[in-house]
BAFI-3210 file (N, C-alpha, C; in Angstrom, 3 decimals, decimal comma, padded with zeros to 6 digits):
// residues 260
n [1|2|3|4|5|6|7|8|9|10|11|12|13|14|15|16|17|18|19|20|21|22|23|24|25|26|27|28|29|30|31|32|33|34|35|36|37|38|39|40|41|42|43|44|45|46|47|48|49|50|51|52|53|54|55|56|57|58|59|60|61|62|63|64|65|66|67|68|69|70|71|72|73|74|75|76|77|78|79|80|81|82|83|84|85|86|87|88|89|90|91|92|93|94|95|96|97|98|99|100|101|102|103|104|105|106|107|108|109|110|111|112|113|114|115|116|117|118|119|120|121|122|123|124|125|126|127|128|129|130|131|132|133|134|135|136|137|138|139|140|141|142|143|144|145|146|147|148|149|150|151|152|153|154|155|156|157|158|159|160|161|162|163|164|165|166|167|168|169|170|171|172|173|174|175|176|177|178|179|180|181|182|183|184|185|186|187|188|189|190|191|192|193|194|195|196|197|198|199|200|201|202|203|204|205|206|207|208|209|210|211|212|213|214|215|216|217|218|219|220|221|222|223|224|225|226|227|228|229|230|231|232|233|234|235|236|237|238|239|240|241|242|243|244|245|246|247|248|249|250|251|252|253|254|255|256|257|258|259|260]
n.u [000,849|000,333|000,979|000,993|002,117|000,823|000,321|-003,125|-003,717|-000,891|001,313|-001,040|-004,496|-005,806|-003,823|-003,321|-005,401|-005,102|-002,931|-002,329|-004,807|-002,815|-001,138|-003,295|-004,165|-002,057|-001,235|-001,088|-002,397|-003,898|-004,786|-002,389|-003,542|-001,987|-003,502|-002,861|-002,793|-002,360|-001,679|-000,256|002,439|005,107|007,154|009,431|011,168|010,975|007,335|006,896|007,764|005,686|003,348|003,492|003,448|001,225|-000,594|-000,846|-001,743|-004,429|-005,262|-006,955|-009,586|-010,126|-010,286|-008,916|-010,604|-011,989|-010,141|-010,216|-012,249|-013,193|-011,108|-012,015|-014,814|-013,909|-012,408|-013,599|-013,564|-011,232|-009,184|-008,585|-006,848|-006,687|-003,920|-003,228|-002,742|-002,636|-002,805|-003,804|-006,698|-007,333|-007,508|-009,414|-011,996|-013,199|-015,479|-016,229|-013,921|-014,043|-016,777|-015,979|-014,020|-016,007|-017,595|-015,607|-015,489|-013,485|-011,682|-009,769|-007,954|-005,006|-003,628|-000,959|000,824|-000,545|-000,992|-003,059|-004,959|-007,536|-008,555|-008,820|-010,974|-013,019|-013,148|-013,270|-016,018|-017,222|-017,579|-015,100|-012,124|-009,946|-006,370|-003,545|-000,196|002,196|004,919|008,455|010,573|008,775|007,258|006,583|004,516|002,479|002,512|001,529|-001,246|-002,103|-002,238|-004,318|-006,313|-006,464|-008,588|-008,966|-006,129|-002,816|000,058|003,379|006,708|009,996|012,220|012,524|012,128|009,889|011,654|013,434|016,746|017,801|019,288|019,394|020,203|019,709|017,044|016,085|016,604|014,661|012,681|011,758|011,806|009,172|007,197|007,184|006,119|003,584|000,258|-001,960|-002,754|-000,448|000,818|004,191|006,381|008,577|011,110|011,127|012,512|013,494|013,312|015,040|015,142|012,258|011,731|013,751|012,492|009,807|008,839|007,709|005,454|002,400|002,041|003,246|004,244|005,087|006,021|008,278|009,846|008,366|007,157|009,725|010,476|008,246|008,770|010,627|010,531|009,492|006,108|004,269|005,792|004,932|002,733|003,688|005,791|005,364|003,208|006,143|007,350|005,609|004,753|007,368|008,092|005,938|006,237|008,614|007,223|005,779|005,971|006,349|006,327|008,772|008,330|005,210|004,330|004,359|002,422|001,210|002,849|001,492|-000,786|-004,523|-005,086|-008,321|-011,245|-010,563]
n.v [-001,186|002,118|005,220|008,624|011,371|014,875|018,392|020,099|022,358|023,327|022,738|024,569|025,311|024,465|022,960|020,441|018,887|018,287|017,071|014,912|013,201|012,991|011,193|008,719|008,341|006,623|004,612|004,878|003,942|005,543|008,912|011,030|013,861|016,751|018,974|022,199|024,747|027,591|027,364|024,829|022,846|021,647|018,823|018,548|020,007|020,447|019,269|021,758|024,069|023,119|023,455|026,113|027,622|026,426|028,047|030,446|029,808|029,304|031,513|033,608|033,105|029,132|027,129|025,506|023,017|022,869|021,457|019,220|018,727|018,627|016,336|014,900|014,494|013,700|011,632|009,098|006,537|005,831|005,912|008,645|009,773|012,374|014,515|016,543|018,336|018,644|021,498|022,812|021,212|022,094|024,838|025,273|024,372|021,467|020,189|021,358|020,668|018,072|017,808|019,375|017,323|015,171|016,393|016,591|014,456|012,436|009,703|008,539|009,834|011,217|012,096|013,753|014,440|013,151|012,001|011,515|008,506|008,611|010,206|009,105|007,510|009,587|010,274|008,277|008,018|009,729|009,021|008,383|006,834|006,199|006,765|006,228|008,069|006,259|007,385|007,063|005,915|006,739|005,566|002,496|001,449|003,459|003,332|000,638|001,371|003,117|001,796|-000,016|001,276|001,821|002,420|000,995|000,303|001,552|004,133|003,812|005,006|005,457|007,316|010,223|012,655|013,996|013,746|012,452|011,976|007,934|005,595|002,487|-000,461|-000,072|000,157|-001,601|-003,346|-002,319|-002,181|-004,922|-005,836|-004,032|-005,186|-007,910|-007,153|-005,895|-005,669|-004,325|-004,169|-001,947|001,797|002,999|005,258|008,411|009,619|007,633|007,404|006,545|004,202|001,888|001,626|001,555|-001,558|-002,387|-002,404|-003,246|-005,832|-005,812|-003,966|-002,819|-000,501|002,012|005,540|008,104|011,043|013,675|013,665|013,545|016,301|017,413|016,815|018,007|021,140|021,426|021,550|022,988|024,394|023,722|021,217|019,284|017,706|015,644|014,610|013,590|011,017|009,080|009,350|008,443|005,187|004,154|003,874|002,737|-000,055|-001,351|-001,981|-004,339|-006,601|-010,128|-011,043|-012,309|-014,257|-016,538|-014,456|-011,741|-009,436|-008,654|-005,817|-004,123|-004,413|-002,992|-002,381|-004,170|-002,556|000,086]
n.w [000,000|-000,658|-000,095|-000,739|000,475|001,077|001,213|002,306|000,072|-000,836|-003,329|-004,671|-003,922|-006,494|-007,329|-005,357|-005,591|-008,107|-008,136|-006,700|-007,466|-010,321|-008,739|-007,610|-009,741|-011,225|-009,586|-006,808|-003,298|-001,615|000,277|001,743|003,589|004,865|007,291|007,798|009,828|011,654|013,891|014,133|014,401|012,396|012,517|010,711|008,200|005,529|005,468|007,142|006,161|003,390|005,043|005,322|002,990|001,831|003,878|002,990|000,591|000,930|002,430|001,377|-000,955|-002,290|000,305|002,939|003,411|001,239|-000,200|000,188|-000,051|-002,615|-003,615|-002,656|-004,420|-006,563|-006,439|-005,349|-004,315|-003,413|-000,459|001,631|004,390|006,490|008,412|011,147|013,977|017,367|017,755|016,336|016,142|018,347|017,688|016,088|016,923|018,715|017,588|015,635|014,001|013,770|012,482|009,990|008,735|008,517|006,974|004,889|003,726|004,890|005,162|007,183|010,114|011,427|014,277|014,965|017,299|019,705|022,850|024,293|024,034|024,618|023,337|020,640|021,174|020,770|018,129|016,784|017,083|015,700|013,508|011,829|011,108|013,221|013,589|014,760|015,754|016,229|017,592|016,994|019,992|021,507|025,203|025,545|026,861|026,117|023,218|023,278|024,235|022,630|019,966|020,861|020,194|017,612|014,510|011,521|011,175|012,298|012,221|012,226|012,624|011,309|011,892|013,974|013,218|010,212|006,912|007,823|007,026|006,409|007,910|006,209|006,726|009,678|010,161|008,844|011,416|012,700|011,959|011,579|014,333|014,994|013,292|014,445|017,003|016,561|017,040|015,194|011,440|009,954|008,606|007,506|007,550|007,608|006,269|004,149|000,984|-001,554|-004,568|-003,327|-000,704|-000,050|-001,300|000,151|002,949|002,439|003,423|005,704|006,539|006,561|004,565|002,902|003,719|001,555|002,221|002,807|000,747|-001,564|-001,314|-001,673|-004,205|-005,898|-005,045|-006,316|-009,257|-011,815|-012,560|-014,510|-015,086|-013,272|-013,302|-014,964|-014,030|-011,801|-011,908|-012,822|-010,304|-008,403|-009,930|-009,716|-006,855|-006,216|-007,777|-006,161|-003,527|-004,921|-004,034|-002,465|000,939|002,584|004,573|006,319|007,988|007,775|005,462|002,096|000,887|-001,088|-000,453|000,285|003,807|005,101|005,036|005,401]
ca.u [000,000|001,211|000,394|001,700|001,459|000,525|-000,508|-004,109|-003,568|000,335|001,722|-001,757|-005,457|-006,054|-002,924|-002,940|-006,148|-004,245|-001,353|-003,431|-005,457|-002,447|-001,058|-003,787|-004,145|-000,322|-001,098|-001,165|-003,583|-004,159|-003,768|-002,725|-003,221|-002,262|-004,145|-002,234|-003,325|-001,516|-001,075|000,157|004,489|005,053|008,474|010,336|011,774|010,055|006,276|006,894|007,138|004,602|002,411|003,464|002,797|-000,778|-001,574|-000,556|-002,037|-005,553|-005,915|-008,469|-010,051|-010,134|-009,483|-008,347|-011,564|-011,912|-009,350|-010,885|-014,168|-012,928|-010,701|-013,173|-015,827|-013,091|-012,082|-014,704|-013,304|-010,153|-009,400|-007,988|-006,606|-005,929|-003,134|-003,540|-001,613|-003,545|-003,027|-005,176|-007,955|-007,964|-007,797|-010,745|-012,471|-013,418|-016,451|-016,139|-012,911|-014,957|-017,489|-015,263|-013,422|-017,007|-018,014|-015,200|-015,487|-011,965|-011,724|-009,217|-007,426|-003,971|-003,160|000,667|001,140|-001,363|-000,657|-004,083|-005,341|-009,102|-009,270|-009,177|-012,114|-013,866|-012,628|-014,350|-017,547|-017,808|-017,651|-013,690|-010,846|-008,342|-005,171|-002,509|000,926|002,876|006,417|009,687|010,741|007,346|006,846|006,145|002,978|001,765|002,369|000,323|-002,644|-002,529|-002,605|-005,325|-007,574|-006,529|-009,821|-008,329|-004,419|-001,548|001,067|004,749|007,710|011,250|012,322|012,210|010,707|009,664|012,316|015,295|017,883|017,419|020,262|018,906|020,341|019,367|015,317|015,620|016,482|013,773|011,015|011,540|011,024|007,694|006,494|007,189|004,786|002,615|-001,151|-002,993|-002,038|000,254|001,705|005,230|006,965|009,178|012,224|011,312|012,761|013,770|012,229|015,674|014,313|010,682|012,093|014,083|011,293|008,312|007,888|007,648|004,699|001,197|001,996|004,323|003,895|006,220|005,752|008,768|010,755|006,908|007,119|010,772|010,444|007,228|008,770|011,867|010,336|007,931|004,212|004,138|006,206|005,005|001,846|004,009|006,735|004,344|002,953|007,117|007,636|004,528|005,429|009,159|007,763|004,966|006,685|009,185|006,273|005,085|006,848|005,498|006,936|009,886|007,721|004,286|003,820|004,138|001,290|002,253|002,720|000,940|-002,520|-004,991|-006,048|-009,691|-011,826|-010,117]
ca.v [000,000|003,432|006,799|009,878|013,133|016,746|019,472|020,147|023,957|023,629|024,006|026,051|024,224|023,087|021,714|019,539|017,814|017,589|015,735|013,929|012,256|011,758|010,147|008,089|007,157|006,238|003,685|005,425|003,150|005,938|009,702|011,771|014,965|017,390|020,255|023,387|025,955|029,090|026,848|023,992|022,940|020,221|018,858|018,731|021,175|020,547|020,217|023,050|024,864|022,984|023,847|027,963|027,947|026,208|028,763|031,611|030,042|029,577|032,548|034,221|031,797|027,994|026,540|023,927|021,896|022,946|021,022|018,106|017,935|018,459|015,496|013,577|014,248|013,657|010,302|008,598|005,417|006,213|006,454|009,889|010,325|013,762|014,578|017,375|018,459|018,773|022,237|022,826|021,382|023,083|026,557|025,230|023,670|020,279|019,817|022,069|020,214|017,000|018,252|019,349|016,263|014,339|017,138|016,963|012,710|012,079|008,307|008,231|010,953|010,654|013,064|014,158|014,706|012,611|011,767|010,612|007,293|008,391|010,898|008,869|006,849|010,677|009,930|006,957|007,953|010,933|007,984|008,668|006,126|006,584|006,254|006,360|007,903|005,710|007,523|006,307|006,664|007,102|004,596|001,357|001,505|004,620|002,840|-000,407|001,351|004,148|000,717|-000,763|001,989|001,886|001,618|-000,093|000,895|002,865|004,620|003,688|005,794|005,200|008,043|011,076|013,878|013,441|014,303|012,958|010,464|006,763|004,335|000,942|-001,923|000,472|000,784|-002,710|-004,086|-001,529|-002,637|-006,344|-005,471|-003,328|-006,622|-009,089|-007,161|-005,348|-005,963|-003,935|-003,231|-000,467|002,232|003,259|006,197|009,605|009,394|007,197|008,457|005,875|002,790|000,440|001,650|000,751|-002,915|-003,253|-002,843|-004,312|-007,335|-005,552|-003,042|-002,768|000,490|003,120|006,920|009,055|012,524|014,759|013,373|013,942|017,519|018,009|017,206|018,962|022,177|021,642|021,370|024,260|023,803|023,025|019,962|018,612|016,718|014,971|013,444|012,962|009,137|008,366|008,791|006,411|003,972|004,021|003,744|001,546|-000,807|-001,211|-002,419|-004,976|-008,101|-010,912|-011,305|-013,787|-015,665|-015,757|-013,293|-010,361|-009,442|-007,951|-004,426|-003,431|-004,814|-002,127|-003,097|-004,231|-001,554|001,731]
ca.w [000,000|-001,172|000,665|-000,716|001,116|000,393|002,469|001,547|-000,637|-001,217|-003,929|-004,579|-003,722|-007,538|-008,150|-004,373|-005,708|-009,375|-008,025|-005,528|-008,872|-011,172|-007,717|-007,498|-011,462|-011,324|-008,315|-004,987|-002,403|-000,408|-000,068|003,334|003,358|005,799|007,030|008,112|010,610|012,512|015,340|013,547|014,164|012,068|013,543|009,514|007,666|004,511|005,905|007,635|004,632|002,648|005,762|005,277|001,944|001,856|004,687|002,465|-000,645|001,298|003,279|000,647|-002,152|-001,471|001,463|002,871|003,288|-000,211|-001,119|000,596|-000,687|-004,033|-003,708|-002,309|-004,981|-007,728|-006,282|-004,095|-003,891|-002,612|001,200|002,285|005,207|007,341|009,547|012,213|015,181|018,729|018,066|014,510|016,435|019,414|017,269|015,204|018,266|018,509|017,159|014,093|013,608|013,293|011,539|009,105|008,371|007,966|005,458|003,632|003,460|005,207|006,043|008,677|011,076|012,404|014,907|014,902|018,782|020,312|023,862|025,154|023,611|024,138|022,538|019,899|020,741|020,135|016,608|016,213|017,439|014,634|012,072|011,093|011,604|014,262|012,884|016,176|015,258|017,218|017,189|017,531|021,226|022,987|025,859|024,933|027,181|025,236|022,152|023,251|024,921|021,314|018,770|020,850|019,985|016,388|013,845|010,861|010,912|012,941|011,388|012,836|012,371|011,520|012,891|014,915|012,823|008,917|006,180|008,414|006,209|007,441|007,864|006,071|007,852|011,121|009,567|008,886|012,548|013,515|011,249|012,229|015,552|014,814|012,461|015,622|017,979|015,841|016,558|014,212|010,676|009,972|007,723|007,803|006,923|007,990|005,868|002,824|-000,477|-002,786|-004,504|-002,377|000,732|000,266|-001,660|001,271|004,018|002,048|004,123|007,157|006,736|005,212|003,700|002,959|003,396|001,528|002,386|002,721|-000,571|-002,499|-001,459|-002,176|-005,424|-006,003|-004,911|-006,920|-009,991|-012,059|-012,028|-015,832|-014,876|-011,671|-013,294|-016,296|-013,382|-010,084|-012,148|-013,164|-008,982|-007,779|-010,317|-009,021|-005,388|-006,196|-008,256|-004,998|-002,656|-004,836|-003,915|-001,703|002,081|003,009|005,495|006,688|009,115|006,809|004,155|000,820|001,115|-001,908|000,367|001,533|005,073|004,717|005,667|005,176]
c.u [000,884|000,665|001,667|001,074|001,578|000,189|-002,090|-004,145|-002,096|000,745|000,599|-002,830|-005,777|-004,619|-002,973|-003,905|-005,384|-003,159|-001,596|-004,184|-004,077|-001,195|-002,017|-003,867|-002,916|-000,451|-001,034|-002,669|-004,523|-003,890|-003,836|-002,627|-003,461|-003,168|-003,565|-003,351|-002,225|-001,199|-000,055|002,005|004,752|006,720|009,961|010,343|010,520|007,962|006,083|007,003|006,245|003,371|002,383|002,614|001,662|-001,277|-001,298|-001,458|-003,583|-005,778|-006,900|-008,441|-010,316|-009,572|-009,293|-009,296|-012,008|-011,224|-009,826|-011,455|-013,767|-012,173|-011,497|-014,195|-014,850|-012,519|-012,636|-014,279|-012,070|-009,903|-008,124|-008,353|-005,722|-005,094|-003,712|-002,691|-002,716|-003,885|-003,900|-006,335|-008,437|-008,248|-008,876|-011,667|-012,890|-014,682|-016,494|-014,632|-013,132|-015,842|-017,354|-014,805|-014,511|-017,473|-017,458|-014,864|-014,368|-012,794|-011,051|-008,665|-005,849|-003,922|-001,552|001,562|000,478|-000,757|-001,454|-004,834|-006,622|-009,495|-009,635|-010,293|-013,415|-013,880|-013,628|-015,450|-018,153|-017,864|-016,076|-013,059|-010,005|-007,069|-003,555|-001,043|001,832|004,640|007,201|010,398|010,111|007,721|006,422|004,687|002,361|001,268|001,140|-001,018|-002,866|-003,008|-003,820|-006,884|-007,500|-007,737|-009,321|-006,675|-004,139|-000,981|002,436|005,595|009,263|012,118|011,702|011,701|011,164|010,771|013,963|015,664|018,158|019,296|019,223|018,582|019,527|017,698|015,421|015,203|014,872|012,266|010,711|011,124|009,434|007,038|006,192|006,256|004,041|001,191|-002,223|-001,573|-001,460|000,912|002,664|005,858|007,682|010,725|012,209|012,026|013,037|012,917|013,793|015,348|013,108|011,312|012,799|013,058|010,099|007,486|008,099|006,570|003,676|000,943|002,865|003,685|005,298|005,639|007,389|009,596|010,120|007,390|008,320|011,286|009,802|007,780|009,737|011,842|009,464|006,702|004,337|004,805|005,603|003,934|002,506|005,203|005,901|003,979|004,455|007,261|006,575|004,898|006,716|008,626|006,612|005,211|007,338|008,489|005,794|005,671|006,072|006,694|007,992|009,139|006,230|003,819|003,621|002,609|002,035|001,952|002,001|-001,151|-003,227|-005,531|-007,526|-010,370|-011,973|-010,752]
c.v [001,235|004,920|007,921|011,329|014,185|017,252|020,177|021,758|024,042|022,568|025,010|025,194|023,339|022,115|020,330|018,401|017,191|016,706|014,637|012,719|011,952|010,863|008,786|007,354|006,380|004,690|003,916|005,064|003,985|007,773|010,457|013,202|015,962|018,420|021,056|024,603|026,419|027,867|025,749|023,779|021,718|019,986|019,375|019,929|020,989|020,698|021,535|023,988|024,944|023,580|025,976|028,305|028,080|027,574|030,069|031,726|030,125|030,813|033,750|033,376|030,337|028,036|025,294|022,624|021,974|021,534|019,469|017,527|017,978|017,076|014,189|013,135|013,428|012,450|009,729|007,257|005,533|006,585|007,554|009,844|011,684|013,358|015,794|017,274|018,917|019,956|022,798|022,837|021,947|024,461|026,305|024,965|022,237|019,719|020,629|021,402|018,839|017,071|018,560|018,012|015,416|014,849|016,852|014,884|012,423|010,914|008,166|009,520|010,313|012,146|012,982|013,999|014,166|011,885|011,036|010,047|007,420|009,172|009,910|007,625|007,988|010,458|009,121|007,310|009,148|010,273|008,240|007,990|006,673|006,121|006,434|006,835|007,089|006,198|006,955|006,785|006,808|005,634|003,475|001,027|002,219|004,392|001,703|000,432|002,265|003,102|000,337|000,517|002,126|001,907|000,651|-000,144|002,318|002,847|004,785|004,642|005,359|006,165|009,020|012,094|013,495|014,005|013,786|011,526|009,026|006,329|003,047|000,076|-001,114|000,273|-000,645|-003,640|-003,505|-001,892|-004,083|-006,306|-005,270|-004,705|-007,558|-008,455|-006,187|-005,862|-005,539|-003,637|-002,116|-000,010|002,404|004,326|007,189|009,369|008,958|008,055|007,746|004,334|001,261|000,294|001,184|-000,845|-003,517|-003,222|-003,198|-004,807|-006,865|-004,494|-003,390|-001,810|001,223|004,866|007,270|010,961|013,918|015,363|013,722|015,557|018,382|018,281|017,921|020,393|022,600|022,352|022,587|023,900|023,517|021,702|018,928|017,141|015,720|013,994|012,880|011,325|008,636|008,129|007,509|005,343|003,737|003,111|002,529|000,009|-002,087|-002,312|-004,089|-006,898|-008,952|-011,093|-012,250|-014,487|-015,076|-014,739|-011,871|-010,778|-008,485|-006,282|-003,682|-003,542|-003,639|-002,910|-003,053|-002,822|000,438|002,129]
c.w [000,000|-000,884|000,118|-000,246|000,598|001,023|001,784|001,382|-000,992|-002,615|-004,170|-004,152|-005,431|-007,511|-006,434|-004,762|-007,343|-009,055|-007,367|-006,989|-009,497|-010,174|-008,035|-009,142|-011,480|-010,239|-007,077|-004,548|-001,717|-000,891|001,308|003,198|004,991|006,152|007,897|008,689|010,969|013,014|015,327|013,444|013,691|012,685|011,925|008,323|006,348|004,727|006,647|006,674|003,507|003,623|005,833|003,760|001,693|002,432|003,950|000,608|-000,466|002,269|002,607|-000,605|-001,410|-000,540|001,979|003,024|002,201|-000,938|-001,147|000,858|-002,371|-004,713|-003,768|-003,468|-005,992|-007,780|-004,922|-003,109|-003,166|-001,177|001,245|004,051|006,101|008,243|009,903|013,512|016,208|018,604|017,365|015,468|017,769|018,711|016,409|016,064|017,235|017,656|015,388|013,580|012,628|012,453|009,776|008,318|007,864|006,774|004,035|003,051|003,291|005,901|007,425|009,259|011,761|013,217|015,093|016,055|019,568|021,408|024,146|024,358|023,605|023,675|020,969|019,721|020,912|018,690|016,031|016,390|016,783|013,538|011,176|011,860|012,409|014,216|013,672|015,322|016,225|017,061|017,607|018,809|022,013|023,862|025,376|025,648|026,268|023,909|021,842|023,337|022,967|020,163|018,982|020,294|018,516|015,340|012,840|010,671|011,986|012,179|012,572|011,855|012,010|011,988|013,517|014,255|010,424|008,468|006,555|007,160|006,721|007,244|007,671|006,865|009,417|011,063|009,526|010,242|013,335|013,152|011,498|013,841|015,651|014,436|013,348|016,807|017,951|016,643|016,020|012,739|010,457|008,700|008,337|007,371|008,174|007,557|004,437|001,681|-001,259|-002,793|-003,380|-001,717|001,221|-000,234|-000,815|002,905|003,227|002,580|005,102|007,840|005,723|004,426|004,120|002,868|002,623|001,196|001,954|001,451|-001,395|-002,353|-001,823|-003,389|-006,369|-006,004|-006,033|-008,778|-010,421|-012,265|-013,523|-015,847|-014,152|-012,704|-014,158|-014,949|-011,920|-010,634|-012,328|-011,051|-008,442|-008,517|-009,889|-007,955|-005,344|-006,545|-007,341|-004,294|-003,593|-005,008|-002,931|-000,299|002,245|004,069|005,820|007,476|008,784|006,028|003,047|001,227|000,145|-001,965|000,940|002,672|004,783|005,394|005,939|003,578]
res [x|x|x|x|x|x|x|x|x|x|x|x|x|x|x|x|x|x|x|x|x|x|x|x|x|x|x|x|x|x|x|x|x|x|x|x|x|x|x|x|x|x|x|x|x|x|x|x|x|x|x|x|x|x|x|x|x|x|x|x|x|x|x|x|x|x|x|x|x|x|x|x|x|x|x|x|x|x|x|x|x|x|x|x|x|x|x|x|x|x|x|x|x|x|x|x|x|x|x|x|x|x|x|x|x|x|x|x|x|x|x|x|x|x|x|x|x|x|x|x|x|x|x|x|x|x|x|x|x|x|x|x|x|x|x|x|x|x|x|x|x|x|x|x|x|x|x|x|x|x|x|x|x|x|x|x|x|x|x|x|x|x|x|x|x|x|x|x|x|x|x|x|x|x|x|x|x|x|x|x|x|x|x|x|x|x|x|x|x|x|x|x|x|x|x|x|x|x|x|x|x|x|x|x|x|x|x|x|x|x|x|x|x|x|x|x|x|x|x|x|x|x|x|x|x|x|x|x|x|x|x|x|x|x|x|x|x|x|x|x|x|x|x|x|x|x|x|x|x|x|x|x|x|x|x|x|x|x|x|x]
***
């Protein structure tokens, strides 16, 4: 499974749902999109700038639930899921936060900073997946009690804030670990960037995010380009994923979890 991220309005609001589709035509399972407020600190250099931009490219015209009802109508079948930081929805409040997200027909929710495990059985009970970030480093209690509330999938980390440069063999010992006492399906990401990296963790996750490498090249590039190379990257990255496990205990990575 193949999640690529975008901040929902960066590079502008049409083009996040344009790259978002020829994402998804290209092979992307999935799509996450952030949503950027004032309050909002993402921890990596690059969302942190995709998150300035958006808020500069929505602050009169679309906005950012714009972007993610437009997505939605434009690809129904597809599960989108939001990120958000504790602090977004406290400056939106809670209920208009939710509200939102049902409007704009977001499947799941990860929260970024999530400490307390029930909030996200508020999550669930607005009809939106709870999608636990379980980072690298938290408590290993914090981690259990955050999975068990999972709805269909958590999202594990390889490291400490998105965009950083992995060490392999280091991601590998780390993802065998995760695989051996996993109990809900999971994505994986904060670092990805090439198709070795996903071909060498594969069999150890039910999906890949790649976020910070998506937006690095996105920015790099001029807007008359972006839509003609965005399908050569998912096929790269997708391609990657679609191998079958070395033993049973994995599932193929190119599987959506039922239900999302």
């Amino acid at each position: 499974m193949l999640v690529p991220y975008l901040t929902a309005g960066d590079p502008s609001p049409s083009a996040t749902v344009e790259i978002a589709l020829a994402a998804i035509a290209s092979g992307a399972d999935a799509i996450e999109l952030g949503i950027p407020t004032e309050g909002a600190r993402p921890g990596g250099m690059e969302v942190q700038h995709s998150f300035a931009r958006a808020l500069a490219r929505t602050a009169s015209g679309i906005g950012v639930w714009d972007v993610c009802r437009q997505l939605r109508v434009a690809a129904p079948e597809t599960p989108i899921l939001a990120l958000a930081f504790t602090a977004s929805i406290q400056e939106v409040g809670w209920e208009s936060f939710m509200g939102e997200l049902r409007g704009s027909g977001i499947d799941g929710l990860i929260i970024a900073d999530l400490d307390d495990p029930d909030l996200l059985d508020q999550v669930a009970s607005c009809g939106i997946s709870p999608v636990p970030l379980l980072r690298r480093g938290i408590p290993s209690d914090l981690a259990e009690r955050l999975e068990r509330k999972a709805g269909h999938m958590a999202y594990r980390t390889l490291s400490l804030q998105t965009g950083a440069t992995l060490d392999v063999a280091e991601c590998l010992s780390i993802a065998g670990s995760m695989r051996a006492t996993a109990t809900k399906p999971y994505l994986l990401g904060f670092g990805l960037r090439d198709g070795s990296e996903l071909r060498a963790l594969a069999p150890y996750a039910d999906g890949f995010v790649i976020g910070s490498e998506l937006l690095r090249r996105i920015d790099r590039l001029p807007a008359e380009k972006r839509l003609a190379a965005v399908p050569e990257w998912i096929r790269e990255w997708k391609a990657a994923l679609e191998i079958h496990p070395p033993d049973g205990r994995g599932r193929r990575a190119d599987r959506r979890p039922t239900g999302l």
